[in-house]
PASEBA-1860 file (N, C-alpha, C; in nm, 3 decimals):
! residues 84
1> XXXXXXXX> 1.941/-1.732/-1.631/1.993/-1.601/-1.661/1.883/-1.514/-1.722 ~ 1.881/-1.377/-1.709/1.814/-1.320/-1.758/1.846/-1.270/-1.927 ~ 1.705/-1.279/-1.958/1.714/-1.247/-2.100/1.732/-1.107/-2.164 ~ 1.740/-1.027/-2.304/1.785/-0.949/-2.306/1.666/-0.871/-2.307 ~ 1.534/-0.889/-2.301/1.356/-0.842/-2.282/1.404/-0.853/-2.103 ~ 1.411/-0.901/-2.044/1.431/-0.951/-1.885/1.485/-0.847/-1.833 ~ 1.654/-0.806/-1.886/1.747/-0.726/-1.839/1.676/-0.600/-1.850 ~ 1.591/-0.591/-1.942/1.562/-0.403/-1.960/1.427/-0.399/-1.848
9> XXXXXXXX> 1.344/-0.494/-1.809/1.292/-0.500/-1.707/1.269/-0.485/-1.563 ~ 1.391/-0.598/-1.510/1.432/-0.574/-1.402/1.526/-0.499/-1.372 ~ 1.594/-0.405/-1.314/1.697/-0.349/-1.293/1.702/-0.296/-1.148 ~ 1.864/-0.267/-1.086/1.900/-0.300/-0.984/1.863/-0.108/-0.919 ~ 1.827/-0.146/-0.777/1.796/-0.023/-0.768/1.885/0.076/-0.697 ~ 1.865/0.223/-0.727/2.007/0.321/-0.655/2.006/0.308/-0.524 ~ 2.176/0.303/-0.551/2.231/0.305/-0.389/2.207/0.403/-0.309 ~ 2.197/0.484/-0.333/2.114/0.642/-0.288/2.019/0.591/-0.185
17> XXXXXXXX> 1.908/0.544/-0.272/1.742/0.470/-0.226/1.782/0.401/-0.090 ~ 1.876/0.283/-0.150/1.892/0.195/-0.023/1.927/0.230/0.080 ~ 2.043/0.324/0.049/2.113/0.382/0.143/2.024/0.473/0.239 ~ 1.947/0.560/0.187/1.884/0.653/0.267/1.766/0.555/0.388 ~ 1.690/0.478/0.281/1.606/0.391/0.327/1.644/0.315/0.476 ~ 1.762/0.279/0.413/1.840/0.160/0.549/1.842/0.253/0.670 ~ 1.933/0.414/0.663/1.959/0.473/0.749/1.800/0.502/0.823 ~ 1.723/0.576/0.764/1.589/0.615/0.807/1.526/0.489/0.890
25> XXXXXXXX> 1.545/0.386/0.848/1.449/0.295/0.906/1.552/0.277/1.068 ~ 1.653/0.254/1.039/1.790/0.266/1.140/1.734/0.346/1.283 ~ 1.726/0.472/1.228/1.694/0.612/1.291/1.574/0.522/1.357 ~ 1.465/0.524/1.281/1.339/0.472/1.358/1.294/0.371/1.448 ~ 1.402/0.291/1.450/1.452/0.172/1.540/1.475/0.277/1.655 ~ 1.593/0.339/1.621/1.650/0.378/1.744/1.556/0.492/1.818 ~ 1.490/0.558/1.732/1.399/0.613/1.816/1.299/0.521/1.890 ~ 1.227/0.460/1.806/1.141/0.371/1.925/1.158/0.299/2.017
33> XXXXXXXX> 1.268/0.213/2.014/1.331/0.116/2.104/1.431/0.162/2.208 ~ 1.476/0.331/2.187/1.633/0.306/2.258/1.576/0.473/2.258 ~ 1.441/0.570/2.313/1.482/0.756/2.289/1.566/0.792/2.381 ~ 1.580/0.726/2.480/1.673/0.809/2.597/1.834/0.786/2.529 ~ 1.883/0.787/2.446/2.029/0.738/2.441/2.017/0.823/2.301 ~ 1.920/0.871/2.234/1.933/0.980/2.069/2.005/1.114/2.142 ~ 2.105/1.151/2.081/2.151/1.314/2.124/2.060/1.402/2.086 ~ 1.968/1.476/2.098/1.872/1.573/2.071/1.945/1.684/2.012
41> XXXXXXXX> 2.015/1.718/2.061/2.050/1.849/2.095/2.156/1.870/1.968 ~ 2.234/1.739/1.955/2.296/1.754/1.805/2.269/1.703/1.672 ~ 2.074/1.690/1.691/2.058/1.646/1.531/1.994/1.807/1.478 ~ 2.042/1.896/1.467/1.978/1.984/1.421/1.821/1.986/1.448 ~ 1.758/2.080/1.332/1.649/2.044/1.330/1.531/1.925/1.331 ~ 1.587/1.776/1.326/1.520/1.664/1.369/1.564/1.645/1.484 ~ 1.582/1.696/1.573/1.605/1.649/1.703/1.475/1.697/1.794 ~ 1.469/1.841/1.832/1.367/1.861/1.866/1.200/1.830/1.810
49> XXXXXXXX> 1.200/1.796/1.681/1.091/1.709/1.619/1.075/1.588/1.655 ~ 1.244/1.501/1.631/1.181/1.351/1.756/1.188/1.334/1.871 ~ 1.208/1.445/1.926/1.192/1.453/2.100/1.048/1.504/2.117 ~ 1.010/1.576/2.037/0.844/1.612/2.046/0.751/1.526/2.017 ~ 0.780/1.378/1.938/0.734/1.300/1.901/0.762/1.171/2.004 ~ 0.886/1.158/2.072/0.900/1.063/2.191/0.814/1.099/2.259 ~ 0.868/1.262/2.291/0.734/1.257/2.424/0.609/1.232/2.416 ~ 0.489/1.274/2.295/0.377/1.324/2.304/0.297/1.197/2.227
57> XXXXXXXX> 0.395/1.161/2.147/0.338/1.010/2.051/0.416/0.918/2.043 ~ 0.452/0.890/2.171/0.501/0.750/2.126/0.491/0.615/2.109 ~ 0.314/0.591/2.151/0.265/0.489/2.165/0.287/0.460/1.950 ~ 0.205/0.562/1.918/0.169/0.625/1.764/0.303/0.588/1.691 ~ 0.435/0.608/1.721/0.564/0.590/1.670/0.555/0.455/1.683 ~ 0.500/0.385/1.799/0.553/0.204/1.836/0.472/0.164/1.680 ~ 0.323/0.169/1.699/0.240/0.112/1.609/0.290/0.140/1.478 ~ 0.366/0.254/1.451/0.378/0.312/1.318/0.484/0.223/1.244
65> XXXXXXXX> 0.607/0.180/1.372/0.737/0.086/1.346/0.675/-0.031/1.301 ~ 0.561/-0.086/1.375/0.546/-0.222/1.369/0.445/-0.225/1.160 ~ 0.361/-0.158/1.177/0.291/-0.122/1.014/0.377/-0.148/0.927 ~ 0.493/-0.022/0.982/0.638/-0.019/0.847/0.652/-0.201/0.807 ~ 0.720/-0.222/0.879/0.756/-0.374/0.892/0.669/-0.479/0.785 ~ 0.514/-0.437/0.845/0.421/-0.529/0.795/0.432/-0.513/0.683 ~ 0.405/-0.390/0.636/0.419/-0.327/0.504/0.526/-0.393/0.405 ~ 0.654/-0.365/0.464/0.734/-0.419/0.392/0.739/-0.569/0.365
73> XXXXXXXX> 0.733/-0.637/0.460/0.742/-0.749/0.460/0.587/-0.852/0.367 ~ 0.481/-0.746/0.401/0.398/-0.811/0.294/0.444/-0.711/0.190 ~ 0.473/-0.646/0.101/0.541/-0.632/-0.041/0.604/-0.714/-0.069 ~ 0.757/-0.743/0.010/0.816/-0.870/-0.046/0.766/-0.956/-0.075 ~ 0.710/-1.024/0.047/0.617/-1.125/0.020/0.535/-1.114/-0.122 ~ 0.440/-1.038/-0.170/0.437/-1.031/-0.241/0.463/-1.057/-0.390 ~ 0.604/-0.946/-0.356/0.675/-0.924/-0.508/0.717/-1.083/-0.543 ~ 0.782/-1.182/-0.465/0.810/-1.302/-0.495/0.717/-1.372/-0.521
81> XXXX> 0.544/-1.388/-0.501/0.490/-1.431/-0.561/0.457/-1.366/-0.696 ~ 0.438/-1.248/-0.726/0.461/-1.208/-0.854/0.512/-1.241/-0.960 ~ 0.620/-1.259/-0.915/0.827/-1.280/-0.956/0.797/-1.446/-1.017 ~ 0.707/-1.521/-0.970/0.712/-1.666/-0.964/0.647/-1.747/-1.121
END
C-alpha cells in the first residue's frame, strides 16, 4: 500500500487527459489505417486539414503513427523501470 509521503506523490491522472488522449490517438488510427471511410465534410474545420494531410502526407502520417507508439511505449517502459 502506499504510504502517506507515497500518496502525495503519485496521483491518479484527469479523466479529461485520458479521455482526450484516447480519442486523438483513436482519430489517428483511423486516419492512417482506414482515410477513405473519415466523413470530411462533417468534421468541421479538421476535416479538410486531414484530408489535406491524407492526400499530400501520408507516408509522413504512417511514420508519425508508428514514432507515437514507440514513444509511448518506450516511456512506459521506462516509467516501470523507474517505478522499480
Amino acid at each position: 500500500m502506499a504510504t502517506a509521503a507515497g500518496a502525495t506523490y503519485f496521483q491518479r491522472g484527469s479523466l479529461f487527459w485520458f479521455t482526450v488522449i484516447t480519442l486523438s490517438f483513436g482519430y489517428y488510427t483511423w486516419v492512417v489505417f482506414w482515410p477513405q471511410s473519415i466523413p470530411y465534410q462533417n468534421l468541421g474545420p479538421l476535416g479538410p486539414f486531414t484530408q489535406y494531410l491524407v492526400d499530400h502526407h501520408h507516408t509522413l502520417l504512417c511514420n508519425g503513427y508508428w514514432l507515437a507508439w514507440l514513444i509511448h511505449v518506450g516511456e512506459s517502459l521506462y516509467a516501470i523501470v523507474l517505478c522499480k
